[in-house]
SEPAZA-566193 format. One record per residue (C-alpha): residue number from 1; residue in three letters; x, y, z. Coordinates in nm, 4 decimals. Layout:
{resi:NUM; resn:Ala; xx:X; yy:Y; zz:Z}
...
END
This chain:
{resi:1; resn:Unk; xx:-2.6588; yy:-4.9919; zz:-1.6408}
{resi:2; resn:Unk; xx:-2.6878; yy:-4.9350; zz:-2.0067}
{resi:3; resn:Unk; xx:-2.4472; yy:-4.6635; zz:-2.1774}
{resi:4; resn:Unk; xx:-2.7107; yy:-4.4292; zz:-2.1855}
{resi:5; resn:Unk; xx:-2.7071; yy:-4.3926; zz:-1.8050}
{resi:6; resn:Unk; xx:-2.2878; yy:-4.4283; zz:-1.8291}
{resi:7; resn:Unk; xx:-2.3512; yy:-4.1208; zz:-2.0103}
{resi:8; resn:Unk; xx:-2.5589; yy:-3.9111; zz:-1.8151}
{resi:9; resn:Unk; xx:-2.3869; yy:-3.9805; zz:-1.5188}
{resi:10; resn:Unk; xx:-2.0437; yy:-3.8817; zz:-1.7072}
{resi:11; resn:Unk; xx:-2.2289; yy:-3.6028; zz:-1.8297}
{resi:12; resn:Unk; xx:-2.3300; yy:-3.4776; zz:-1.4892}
{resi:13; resn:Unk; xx:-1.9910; yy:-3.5534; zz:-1.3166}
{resi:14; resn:Unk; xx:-1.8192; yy:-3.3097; zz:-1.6030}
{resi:15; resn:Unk; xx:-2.0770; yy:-3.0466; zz:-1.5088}
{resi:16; resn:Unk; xx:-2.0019; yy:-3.0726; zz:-1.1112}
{resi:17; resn:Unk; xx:-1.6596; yy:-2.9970; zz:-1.2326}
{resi:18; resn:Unk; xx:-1.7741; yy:-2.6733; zz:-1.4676}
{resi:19; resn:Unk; xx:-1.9480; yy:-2.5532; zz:-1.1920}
{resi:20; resn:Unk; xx:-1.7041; yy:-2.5891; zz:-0.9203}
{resi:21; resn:Unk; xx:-1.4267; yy:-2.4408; zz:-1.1130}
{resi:22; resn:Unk; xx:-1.7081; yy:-2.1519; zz:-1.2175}
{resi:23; resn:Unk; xx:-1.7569; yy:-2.1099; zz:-0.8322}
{resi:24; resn:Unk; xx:-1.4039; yy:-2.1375; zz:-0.7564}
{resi:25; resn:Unk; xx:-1.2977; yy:-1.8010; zz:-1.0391}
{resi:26; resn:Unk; xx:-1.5558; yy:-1.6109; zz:-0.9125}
{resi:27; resn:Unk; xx:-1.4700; yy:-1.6165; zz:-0.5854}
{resi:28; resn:Unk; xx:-1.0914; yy:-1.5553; zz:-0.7118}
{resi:29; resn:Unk; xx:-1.2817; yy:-1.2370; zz:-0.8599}
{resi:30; resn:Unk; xx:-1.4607; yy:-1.1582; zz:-0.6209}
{resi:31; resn:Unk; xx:-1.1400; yy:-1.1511; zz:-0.3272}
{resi:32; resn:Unk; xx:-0.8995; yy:-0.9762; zz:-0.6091}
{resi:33; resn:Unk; xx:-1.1917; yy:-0.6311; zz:-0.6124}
{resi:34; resn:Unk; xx:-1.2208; yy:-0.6349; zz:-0.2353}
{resi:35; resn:Unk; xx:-0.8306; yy:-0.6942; zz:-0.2267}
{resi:36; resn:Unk; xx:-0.8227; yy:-0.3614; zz:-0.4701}
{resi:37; resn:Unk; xx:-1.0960; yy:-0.2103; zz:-0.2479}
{resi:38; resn:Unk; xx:-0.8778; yy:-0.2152; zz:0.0937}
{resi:39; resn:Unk; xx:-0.5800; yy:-0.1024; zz:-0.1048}
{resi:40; resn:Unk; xx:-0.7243; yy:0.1875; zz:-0.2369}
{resi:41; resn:Unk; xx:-0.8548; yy:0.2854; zz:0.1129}
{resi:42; resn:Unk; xx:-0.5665; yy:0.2571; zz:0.3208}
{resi:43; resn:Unk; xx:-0.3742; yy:0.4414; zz:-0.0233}
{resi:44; resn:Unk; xx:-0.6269; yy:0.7278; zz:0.0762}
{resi:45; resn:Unk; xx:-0.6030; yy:0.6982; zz:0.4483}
{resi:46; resn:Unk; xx:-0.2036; yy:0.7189; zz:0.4156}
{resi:47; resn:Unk; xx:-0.2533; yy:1.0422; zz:0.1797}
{resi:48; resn:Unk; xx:-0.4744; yy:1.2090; zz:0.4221}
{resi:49; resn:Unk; xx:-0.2190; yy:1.1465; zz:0.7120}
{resi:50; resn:Unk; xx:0.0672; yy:1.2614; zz:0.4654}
{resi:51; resn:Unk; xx:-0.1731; yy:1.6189; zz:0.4470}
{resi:52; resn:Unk; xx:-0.2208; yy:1.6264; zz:0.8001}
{resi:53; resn:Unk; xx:0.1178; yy:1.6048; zz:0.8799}
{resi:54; resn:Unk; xx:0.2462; yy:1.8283; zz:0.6349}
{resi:55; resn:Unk; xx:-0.0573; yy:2.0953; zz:0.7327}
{resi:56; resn:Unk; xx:0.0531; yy:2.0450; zz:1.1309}
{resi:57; resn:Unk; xx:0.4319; yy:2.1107; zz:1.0338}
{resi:58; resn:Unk; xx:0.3537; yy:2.4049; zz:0.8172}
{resi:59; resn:Unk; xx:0.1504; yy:2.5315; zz:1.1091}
{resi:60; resn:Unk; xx:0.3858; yy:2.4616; zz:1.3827}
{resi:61; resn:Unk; xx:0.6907; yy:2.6430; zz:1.1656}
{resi:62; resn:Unk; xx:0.4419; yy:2.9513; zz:1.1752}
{resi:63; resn:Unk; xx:0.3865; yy:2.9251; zz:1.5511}
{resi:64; resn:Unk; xx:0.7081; yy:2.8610; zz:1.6151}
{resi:65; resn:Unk; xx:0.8742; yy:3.1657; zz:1.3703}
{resi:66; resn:Unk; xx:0.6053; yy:3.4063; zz:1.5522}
{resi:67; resn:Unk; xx:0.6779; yy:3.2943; zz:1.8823}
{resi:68; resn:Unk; xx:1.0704; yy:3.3763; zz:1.8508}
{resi:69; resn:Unk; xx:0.9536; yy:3.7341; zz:1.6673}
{resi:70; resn:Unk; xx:1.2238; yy:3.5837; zz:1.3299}
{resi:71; resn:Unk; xx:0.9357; yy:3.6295; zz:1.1001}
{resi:72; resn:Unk; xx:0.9132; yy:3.9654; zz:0.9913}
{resi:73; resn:Unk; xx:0.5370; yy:4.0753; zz:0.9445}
END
């Protein structure tokens, strides 16, 4: 093997290693937006429960204050 081959075979060992670590950030990337994704939704899922719950206990005061006639109205 002469050193021209040494160096194309150095040459293609260094770009194995470019493109793993290439392969390796983007699917770092790729896992930190779908890791942001699910975050955000189950942010929005717990605000719509939050809403719920505070529209059900709103409601139920109102039942509740009519039912025992202390609401005047």
């Amino acid at each position: 093997m002469d050193s021209k081959e040494k160096h194309i075979r150095e040459n293609e060992h260094v770009d194995a290693d470019m493109i793993a670590d290439s392969l390796r950030a983007q699917g770092k990337n790729r896992k930190r937006e779908s890791t942001r994704k699910i975050n955000r939704l189950w942010l929005w899922l717990g605000v719509l429960i939050l809403v719920a719950i505070l529209l059900y206990w709103i409601f139920s005061i109102g039942l509740i204050g009519d039912a025992t006639g202390s609401f005047n109205g």
